[in-house]
C-alpha positions as CSV (number, residue, x, y, z in Angstrom):
1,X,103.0,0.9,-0.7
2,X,99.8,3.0,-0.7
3,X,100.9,4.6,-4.0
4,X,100.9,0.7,-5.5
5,X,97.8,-0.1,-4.2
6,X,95.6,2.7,-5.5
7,X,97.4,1.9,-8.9
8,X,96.4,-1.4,-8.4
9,X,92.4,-1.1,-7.6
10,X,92.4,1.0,-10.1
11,X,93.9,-1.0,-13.0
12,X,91.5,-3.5,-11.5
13,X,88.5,-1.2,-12.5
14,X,89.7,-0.4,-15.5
15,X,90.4,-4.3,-16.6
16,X,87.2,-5.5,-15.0
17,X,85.7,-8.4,-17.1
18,X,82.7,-7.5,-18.9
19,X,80.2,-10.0,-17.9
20,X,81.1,-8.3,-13.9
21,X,80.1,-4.9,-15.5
22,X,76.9,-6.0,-17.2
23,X,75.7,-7.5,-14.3
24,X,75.9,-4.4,-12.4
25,X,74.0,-2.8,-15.2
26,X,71.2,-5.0,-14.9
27,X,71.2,-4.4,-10.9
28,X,70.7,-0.8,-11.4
29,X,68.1,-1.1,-14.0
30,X,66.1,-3.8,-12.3
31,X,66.3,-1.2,-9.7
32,X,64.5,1.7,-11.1
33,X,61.9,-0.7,-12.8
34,X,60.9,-1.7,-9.4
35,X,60.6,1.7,-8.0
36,X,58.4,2.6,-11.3
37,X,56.0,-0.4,-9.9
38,X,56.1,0.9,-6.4
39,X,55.2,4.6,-7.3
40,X,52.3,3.0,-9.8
41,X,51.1,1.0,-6.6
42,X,51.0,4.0,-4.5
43,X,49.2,6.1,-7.2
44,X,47.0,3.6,-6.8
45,X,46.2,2.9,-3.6
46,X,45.8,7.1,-2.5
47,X,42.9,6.6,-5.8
48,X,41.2,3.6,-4.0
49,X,41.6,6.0,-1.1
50,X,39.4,8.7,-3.1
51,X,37.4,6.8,-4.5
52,X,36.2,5.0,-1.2
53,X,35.9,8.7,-0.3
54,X,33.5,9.2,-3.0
55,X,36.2,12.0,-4.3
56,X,35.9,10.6,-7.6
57,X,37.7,14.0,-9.6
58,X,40.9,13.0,-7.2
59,X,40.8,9.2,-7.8
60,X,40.6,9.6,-11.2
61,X,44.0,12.0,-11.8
62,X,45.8,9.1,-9.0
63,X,44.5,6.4,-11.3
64,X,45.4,7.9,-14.5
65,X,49.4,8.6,-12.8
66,X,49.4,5.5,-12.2
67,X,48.0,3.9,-15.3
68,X,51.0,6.0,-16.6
69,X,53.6,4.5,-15.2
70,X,52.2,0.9,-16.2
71,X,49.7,0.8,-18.4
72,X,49.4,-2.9,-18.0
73,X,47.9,-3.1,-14.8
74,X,43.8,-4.8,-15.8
75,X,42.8,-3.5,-12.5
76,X,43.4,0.0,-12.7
77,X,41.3,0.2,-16.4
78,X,38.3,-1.2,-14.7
79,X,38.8,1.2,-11.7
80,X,38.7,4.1,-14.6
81,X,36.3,2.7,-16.3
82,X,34.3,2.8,-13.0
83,X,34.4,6.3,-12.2
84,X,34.2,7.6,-15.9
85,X,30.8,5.6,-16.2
86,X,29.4,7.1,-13.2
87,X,29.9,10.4,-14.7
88,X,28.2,9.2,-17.7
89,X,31.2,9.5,-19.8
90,X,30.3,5.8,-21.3
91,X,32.0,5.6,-24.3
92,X,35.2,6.1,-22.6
93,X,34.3,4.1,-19.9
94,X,33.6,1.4,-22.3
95,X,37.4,1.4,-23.8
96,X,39.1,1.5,-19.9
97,X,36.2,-1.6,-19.5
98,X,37.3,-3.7,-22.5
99,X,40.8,-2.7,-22.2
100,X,40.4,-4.3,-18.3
101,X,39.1,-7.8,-20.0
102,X,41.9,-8.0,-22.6
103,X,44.6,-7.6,-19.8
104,X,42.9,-10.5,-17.8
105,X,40.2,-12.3,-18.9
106,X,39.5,-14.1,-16.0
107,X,38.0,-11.7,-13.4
108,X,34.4,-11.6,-13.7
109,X,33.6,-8.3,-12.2
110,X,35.6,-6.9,-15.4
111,X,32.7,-8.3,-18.1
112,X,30.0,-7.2,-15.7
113,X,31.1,-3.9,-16.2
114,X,31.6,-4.1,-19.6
115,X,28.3,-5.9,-20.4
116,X,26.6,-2.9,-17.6
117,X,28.3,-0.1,-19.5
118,X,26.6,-1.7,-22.7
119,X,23.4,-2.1,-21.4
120,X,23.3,1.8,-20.4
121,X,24.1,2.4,-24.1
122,X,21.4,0.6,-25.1
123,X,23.6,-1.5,-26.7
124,X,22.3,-4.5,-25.7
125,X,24.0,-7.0,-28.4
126,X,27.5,-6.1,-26.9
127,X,25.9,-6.7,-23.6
128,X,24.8,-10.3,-24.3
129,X,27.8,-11.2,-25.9
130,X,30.1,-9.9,-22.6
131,X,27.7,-12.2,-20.8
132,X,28.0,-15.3,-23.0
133,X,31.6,-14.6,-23.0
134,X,31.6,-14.5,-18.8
135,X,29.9,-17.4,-18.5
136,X,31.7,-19.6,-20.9
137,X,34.7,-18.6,-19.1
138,X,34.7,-18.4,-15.6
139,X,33.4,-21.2,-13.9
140,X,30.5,-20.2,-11.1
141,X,29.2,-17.6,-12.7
142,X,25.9,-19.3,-13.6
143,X,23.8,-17.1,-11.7
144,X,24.9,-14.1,-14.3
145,X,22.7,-16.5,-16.7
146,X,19.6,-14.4,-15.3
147,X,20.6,-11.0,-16.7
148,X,21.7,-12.7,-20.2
149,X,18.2,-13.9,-20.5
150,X,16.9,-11.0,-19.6
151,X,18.9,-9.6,-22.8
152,X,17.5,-11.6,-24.9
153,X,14.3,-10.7,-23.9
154,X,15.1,-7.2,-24.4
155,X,15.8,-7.9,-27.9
156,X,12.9,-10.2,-29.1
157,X,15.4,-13.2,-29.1
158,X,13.3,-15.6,-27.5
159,X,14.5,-18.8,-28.3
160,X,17.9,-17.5,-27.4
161,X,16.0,-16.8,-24.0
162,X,14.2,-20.3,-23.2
163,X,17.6,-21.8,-23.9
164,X,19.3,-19.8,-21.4
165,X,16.2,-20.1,-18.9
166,X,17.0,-23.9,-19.5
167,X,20.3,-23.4,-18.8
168,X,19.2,-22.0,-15.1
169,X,16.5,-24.7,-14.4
170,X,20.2,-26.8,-14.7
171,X,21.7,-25.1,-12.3
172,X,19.6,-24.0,-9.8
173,X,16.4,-26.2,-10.0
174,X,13.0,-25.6,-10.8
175,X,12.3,-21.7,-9.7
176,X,8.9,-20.1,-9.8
177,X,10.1,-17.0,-11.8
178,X,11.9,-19.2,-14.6
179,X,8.6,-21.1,-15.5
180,X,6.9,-17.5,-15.0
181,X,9.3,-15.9,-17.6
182,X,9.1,-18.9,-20.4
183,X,5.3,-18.9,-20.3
184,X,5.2,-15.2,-21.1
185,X,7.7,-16.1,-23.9
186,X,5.7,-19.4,-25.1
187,X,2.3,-16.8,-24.8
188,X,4.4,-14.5,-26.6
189,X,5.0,-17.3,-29.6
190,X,1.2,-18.3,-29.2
191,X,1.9,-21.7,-28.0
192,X,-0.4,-22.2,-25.6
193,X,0.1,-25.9,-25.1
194,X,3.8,-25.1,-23.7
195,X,2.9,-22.5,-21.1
196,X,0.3,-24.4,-19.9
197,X,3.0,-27.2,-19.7
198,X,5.8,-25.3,-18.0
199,X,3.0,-24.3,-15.4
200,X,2.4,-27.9,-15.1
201,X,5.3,-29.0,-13.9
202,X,5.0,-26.2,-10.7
203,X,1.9,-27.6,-10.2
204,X,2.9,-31.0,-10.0
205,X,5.8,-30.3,-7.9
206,X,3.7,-28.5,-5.5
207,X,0.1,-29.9,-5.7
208,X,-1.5,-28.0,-2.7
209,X,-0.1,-24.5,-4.1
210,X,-2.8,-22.3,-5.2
211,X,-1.5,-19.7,-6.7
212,X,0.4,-22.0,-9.9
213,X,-3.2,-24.0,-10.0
214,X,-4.7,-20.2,-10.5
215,X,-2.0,-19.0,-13.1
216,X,-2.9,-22.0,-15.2
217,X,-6.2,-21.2,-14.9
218,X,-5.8,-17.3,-15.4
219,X,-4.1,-18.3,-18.9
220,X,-6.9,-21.0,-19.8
221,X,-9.3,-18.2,-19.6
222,X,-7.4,-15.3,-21.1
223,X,-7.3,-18.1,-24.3
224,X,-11.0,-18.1,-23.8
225,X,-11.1,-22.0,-22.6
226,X,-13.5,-21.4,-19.4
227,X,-14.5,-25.2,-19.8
228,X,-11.1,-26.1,-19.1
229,X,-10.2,-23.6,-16.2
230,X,-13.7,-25.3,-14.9
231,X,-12.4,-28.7,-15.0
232,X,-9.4,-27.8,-13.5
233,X,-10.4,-26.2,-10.6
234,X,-13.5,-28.6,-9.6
235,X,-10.8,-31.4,-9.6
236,X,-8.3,-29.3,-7.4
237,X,-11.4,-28.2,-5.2
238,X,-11.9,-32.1,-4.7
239,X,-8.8,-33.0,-2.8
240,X,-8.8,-29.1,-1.4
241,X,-12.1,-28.1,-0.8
242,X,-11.1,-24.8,1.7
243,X,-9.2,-23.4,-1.3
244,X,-11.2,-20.4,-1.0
245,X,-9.6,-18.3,-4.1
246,X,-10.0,-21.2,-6.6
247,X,-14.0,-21.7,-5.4
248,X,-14.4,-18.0,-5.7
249,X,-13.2,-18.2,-9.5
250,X,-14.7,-21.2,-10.0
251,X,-17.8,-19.4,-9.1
252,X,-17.2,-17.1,-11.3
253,X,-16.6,-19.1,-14.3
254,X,-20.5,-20.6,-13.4
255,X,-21.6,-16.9,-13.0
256,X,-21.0,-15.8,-16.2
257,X,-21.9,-18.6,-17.6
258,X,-25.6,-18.5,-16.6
259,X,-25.2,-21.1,-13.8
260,X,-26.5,-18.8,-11.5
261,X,-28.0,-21.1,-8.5
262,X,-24.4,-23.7,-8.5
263,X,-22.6,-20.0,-8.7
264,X,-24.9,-18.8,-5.6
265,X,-23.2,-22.0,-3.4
266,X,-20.1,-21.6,-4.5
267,X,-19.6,-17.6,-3.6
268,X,-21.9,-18.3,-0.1
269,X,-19.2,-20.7,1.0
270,X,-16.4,-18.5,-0.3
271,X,-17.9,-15.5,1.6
272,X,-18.5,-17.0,4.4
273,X,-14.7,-18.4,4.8
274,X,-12.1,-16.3,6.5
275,X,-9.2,-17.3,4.2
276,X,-10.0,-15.0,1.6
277,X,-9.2,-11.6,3.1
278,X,-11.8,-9.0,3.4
279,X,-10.9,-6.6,0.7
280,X,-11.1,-9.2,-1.8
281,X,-14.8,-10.0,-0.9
282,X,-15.3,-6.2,-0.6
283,X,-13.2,-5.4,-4.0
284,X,-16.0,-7.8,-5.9
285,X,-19.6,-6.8,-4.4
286,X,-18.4,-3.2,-5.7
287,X,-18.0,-4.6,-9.0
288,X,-21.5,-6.7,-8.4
289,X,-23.2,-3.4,-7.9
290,X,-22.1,-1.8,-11.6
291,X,-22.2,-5.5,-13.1
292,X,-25.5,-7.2,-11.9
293,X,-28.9,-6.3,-12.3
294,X,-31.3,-5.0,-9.8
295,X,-33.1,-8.5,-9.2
296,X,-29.3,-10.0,-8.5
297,X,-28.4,-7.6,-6.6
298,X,-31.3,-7.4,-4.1
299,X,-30.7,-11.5,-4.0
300,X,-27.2,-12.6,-4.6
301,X,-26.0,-9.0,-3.9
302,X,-27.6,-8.5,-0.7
303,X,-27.1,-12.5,1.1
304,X,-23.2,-11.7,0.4
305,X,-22.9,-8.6,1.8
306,X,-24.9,-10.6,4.9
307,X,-22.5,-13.1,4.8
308,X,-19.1,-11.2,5.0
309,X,-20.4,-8.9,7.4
310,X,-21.0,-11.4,9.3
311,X,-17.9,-13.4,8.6
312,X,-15.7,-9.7,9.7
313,X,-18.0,-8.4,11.9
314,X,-15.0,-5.7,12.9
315,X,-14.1,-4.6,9.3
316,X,-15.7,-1.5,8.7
317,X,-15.4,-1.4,4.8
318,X,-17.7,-4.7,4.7
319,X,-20.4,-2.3,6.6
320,X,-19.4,0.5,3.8
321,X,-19.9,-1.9,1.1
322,X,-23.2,-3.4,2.4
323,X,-24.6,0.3,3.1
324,X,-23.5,0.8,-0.7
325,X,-25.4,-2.1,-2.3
326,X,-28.7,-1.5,0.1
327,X,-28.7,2.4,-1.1
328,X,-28.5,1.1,-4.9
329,X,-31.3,-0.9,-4.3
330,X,-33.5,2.3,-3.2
331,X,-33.3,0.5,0.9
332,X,-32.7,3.7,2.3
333,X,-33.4,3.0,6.0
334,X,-31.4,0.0,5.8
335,X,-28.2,1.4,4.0
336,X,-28.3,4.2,6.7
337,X,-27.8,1.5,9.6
338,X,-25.0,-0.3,7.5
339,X,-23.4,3.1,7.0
340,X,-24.0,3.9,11.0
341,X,-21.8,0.3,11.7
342,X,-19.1,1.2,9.6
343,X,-18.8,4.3,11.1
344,X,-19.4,2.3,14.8
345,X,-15.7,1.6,13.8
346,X,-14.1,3.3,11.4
347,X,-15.0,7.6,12.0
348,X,-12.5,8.7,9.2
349,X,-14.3,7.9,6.4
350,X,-15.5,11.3,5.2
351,X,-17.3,10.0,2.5
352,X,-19.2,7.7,4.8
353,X,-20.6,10.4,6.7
354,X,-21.7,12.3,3.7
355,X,-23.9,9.2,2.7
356,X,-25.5,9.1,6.6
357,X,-26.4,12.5,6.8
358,X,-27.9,12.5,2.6
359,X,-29.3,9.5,3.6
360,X,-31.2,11.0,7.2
361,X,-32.1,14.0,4.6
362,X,-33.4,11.4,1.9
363,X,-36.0,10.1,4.9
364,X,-36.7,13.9,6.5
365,X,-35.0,12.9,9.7
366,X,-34.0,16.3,10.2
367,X,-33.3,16.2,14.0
368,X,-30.4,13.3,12.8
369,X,-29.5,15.4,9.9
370,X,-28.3,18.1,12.7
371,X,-27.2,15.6,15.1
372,X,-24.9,13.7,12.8
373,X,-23.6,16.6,11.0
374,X,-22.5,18.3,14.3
375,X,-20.8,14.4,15.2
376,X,-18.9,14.7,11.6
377,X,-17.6,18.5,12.2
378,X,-15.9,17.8,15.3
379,X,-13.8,15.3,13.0
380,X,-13.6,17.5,10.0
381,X,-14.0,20.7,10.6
382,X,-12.3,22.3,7.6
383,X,-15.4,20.6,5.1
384,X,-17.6,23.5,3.5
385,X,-20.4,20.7,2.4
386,X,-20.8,19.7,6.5
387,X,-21.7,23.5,7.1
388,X,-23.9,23.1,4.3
389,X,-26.2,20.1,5.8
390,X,-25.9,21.0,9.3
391,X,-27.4,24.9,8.5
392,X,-29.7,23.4,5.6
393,X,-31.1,21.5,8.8
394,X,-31.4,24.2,10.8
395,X,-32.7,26.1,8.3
396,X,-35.6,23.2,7.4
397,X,-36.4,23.4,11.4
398,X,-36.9,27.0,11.3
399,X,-33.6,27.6,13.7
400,X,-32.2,30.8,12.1
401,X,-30.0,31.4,14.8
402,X,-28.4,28.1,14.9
403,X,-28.1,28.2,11.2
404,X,-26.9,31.9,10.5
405,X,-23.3,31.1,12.2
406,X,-23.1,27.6,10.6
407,X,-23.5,29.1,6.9
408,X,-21.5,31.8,7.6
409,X,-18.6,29.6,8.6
410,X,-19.0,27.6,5.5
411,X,-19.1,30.1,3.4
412,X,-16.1,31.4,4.5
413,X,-14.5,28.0,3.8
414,X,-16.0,27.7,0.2
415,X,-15.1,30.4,-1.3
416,X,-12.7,28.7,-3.9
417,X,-16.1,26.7,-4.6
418,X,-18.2,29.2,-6.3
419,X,-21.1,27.0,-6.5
420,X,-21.2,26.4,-2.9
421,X,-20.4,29.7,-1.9
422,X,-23.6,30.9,-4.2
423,X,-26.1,28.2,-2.3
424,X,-24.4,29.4,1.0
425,X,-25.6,33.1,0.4
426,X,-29.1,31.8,-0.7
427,X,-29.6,29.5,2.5
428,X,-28.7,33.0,4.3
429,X,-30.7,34.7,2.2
430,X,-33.6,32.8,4.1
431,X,-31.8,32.4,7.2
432,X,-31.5,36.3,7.4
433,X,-34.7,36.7,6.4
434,X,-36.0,34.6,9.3
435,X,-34.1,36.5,11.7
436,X,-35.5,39.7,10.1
437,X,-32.3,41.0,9.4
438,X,-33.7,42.0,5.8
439,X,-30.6,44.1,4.4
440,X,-28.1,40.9,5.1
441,X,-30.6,38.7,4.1
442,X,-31.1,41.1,0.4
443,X,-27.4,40.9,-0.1
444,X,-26.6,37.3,0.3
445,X,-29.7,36.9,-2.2
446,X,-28.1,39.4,-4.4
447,X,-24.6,37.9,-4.0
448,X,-26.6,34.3,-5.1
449,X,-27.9,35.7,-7.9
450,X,-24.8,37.4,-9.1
451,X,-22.8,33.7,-9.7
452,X,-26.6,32.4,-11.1
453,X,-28.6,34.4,-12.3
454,X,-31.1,31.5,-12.7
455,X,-31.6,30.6,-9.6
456,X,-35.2,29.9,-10.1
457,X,-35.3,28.9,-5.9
458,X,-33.5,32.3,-4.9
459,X,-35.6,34.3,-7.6
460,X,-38.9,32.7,-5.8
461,X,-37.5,33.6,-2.3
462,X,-36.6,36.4,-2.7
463,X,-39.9,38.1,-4.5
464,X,-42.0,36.5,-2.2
465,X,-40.4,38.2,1.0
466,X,-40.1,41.2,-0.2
467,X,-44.0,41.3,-1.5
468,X,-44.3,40.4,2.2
469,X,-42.4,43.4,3.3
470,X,-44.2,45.5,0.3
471,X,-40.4,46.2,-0.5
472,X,-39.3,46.6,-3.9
473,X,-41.9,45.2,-5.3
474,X,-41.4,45.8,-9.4
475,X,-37.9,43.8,-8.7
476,X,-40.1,41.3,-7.0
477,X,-42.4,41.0,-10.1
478,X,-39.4,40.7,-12.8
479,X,-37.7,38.0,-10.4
480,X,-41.0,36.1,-10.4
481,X,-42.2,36.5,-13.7
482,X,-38.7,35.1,-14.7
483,X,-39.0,32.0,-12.3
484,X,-42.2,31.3,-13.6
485,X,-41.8,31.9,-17.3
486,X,-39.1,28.9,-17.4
487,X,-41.1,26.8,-15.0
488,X,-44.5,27.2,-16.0
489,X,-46.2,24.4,-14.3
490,X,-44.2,24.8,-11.1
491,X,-47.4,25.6,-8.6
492,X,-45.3,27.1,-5.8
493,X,-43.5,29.9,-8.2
494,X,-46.6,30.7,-9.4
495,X,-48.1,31.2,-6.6
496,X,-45.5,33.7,-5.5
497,X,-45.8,35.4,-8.8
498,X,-49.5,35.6,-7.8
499,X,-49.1,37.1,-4.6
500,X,-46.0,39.6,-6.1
501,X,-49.0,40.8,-7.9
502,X,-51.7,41.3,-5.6
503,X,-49.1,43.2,-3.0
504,X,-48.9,45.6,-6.3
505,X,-52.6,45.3,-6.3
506,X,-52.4,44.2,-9.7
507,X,-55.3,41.6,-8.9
508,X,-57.3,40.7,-11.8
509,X,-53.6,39.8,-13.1
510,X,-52.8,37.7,-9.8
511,X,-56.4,35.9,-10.1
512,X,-55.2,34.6,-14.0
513,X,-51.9,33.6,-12.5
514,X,-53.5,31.9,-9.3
515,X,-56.1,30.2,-11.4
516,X,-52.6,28.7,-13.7
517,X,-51.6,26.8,-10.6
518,X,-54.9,25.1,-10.1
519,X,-55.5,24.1,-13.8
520,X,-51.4,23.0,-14.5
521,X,-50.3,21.1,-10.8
522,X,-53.2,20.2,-9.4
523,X,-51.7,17.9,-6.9
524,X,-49.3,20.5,-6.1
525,X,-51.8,23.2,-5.1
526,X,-51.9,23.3,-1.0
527,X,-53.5,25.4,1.6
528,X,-51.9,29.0,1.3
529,X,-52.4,28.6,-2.6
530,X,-56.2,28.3,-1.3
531,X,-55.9,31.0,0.9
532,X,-54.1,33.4,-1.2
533,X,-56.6,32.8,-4.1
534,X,-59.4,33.6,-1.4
535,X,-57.5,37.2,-0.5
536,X,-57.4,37.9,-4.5
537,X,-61.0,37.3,-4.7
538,X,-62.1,39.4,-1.8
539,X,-60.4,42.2,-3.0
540,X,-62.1,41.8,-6.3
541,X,-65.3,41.7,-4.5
542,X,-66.0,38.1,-4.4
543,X,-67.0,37.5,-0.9
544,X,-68.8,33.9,-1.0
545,X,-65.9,32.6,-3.5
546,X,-63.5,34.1,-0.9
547,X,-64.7,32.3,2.2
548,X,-64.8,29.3,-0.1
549,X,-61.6,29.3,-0.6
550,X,-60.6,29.9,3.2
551,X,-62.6,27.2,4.1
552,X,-60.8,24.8,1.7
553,X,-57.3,26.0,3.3
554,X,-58.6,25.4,6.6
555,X,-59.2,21.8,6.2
556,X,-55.8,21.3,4.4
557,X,-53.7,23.5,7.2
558,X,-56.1,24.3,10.1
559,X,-53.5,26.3,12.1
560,X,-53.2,28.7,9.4
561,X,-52.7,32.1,11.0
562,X,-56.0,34.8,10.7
563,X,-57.8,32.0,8.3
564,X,-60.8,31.2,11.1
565,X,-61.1,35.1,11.6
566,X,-60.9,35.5,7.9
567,X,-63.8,33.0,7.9
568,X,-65.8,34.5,11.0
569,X,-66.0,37.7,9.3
570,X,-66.1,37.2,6.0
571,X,-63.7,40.0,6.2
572,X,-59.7,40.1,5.1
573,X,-57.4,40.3,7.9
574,X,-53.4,40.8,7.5
């Protein structure tokens, strides 16, 4: 019995009808094609893995497998096509992209790609027509009408551009930047009459804006109709009369066209309002100062600054700018208060300070010079040029020993500035010198004179002490002869000259010089030009014209040292 069955199952194999053994083909074969799917759908997803990973080299090969395998899968191009334009491979990036669309033409992100990819080849014709294509297409994609227009725009096709603008007005209303972006294209065309009407209609939608009233006027008077910007603003100004910005350009307008005294009212008021910020009002005086004339200035100018200092009395730039227009206007005193409020509130204005302590210099207020200078050092003390003013001070008082360690410490800090460094070593030259420390004080001269050998004030110095030492005295005569050969009518030069001269008792020679400074600057000449000349003459025998001459520096300095025994005794005392 087993023998017969076997025979019989197989037989039954064997004899099988053929429709049973092609449907058992088509199981097996249906079979693998699924397993081919579900190895492509695991390629896949480990590249999504990588590619969320940022491991693009390794999302790319997974990808690729399972591209592959099926090669119809839309998704998969537009995941290559992402990673290949990020490496800036774009022309292949751009086949994966279109090959994405053609596989399903009804996934947006696909055309954005493909339009972006386009764009980064500069391609922007292929880029606009992606978009056209997208938003014919696919409903909801209206917003993507934005970056078409902005296409066009890229290409000069402006018409192309106010259609699709239109297009968006449609869909999403009326939007600020779509009336912004088809006035520049009607200004573009030169038809003024449509900007000004796409403006319009922002204008009328939103009467108490003023910024659109302000952008119609801005393009009224970059076409040169002032009039009409003029019109429009006075009748905004009527039903909004605290509109500070449009009375300020309104003011303007009247400004520049001669209407100075209706102009006057119009920027008092806007001064004097606190809606227009600060740095506005200060942003236009500084222009006043380089635009108006003195006479303005030191009546508009000035009443304005009054106004907005007084309108933000705790804004320190408003002080700054009012200090500014008083020390154009020659109002030293005055600028130097302004400058002293500002700093009241604000100490880290450097510059601020340098125009205080200029301005205490300006007016010989020597004792704030110092004072001031010290105040600003504690704030900034890595500034060479605050060294400068506080040992120039020092210097001026006669205070060598306050000034030596000042220059010194600036000079250290200057020495990338040559120029400062060289008027550093010529204030120590006289600092030095004052201290009687005479080698320091002859190399710092030295080291002046070695970056400018024309330093006609070092050159004057520097003779002159050393005929008072009776050191050196033929280098002291070349240095002064030299100072006053290229300023011949200075009286104080020539006077040193005159005096290098008599120490070498060269005096007929230091009478003709002496007599130089009387004939060429005779409001220059002062008392120890008198008593000098009086010396030369004594020791050329001269006694009366001698005591003359002391007697004429008496009354001009009477606390001259030795001039009263000089006088009592007819005699020359040194």
């Amino acid at each position: 019995m087993k023998l017969y069955l076997l025979i019989f199952l197989f037989l039954g194999g064997i004899f099988a009808s053929p429709e049973t053994q092609a449907q058992k083909g088509k199981s097996r074969k249906n079979k693998t094609g699924e397993s081919n799917l579900r190895e492509a759908e695991f390629y896949f997803t480990e590249g999504e893995k990588y590619y969320i990973l940022e491991d693009y080299a390794k999302a790319l090969v997974l990808f690729q497998k399972s591209l592959a395998i099926n090669d119809q899968n839309a998704t998969v191009h537009y995941k290559i096509a992402q990673i290949l334009a990020e490496g800036n491979d774009l022309q292949k990036a751009l086949e994966s992209a279109k090959e994405s669309i053609r596989l399903d033409q009804d996934n947006k992100y696909f055309y954005i790609l493909a339009a972006d990819i386009y764009s980064q080849l500069g391609d922007f014709e292929n880029a606009s027509a992606i978009y056209e294509e997208l938003v014919g297409r696919i409903d909801n994609t209206d917003q993507y009408l934005f970056e078409l227009a902005a296409l066009y725009l890229y290409q000069a096709r402006y018409d192309d551009a106010l259609i699709a603008y239109d297009k968006i007005e449609r869909a999403f209303g009326l939007s600020e930047e779509v009336v912004f972006q088809k006035q520049k294209i009607h200004l573009q065309n030169n038809d003024l009459e449509k900007a000004l009407a796409e403006g319009k209609k922002l204008v009328d939608a939103f009467p108490g804006e003023e910024p659109y009233l302000l952008k119609q006027v801005e393009i009224l008077l970059a076409n040169d109709k002032s009039e009409d910007a003029k019109i429009l603003l006075e009748e905004f100004l009527k039903d909004y009369p605290n509109s500070a910005q449009a009375r300020l350009v309104v003011a303007e307008i009247k400004r520049k066209g001669g209407d100075f005294e209706s102009a006057e009212e119009d920027l008092t008021v806007t001064f004097g309002s606190p809606d227009l910020s600060a740095q506005n009002k200060i942003q236009l005086l500084a222009e006043y100062r380089t635009q108006m004339s003195t006479d303005q200035l030191g009546t508009l100018g000035v009443k304005l600054a009054k106004v907005l200092v007084e309108t933000h009395p705790n804004e320190a730039n408003a002080y700054a700018i009012q200090g500014d227009l008083l020390q154009t206007l020659g109002k030293k005193e005055a600028a130097k208060n302004a400058y002293f409020q500002a700093l009241q509130l604000d100490k880290s204005n450097f510059n601020i300070w340098q125009n205080v302590i200029q301005l205490c210099f300006d007016l010989n207020q020597v004792d704030s010079v110092v004072i001031v200078s010290e105040d600003a050092l504690e704030l900034f003390p890595n500034q060479g040029s605050l060294y400068y003013y506080n040992g120039a001070a020092n210097l001026q008082q006669r205070d060598y020993e306050e000034a030596v360690p000042v220059l010194e410490q600036g000079k250290k800090l200057s020495s990338a500035n040559l120029s400062l460094l060289s008027a550093f070593n010529s204030m120590l030259g006289d600092a030095y010198n004052g201290l009687k420390e005479y080698k320091k004080s002859d190399i710092s001269y030295d080291a002046a004179l070695d970056f400018d050998p024309d330093n006609y004030i070092v050159l004057n110095n520097y003779s002159y002490y050393l005929a008072l030492r009776k050191e050196n005295l033929e280098k002291a005569e070349k240095m002064a002869a030299k100072a006053v050969k290229n300023n011949p009518k200075n009286a104080t030069y020539i006077d040193t000259y005159s005096w290098v001269l008599y120490m070498r008792e060269k005096y007929k020679e230091a009478k003709k010089v002496m007599q130089k400074a009387f004939e060429l600057d005779p409001d220059n000449v002062s008392a120890i030009h008198y008593e000098h000349y009086g010396d030369i003459l004594y020791q050329l025998g001269d006694i009366d014209e001698a005591v003359k001459n002391w007697r004429i520096a008496k009354g001009l300095n009477p606390n001259a040292e030795l001039i009263d025994q000089k006088i009592a005794d007819r005699k020359l005392h040194e």
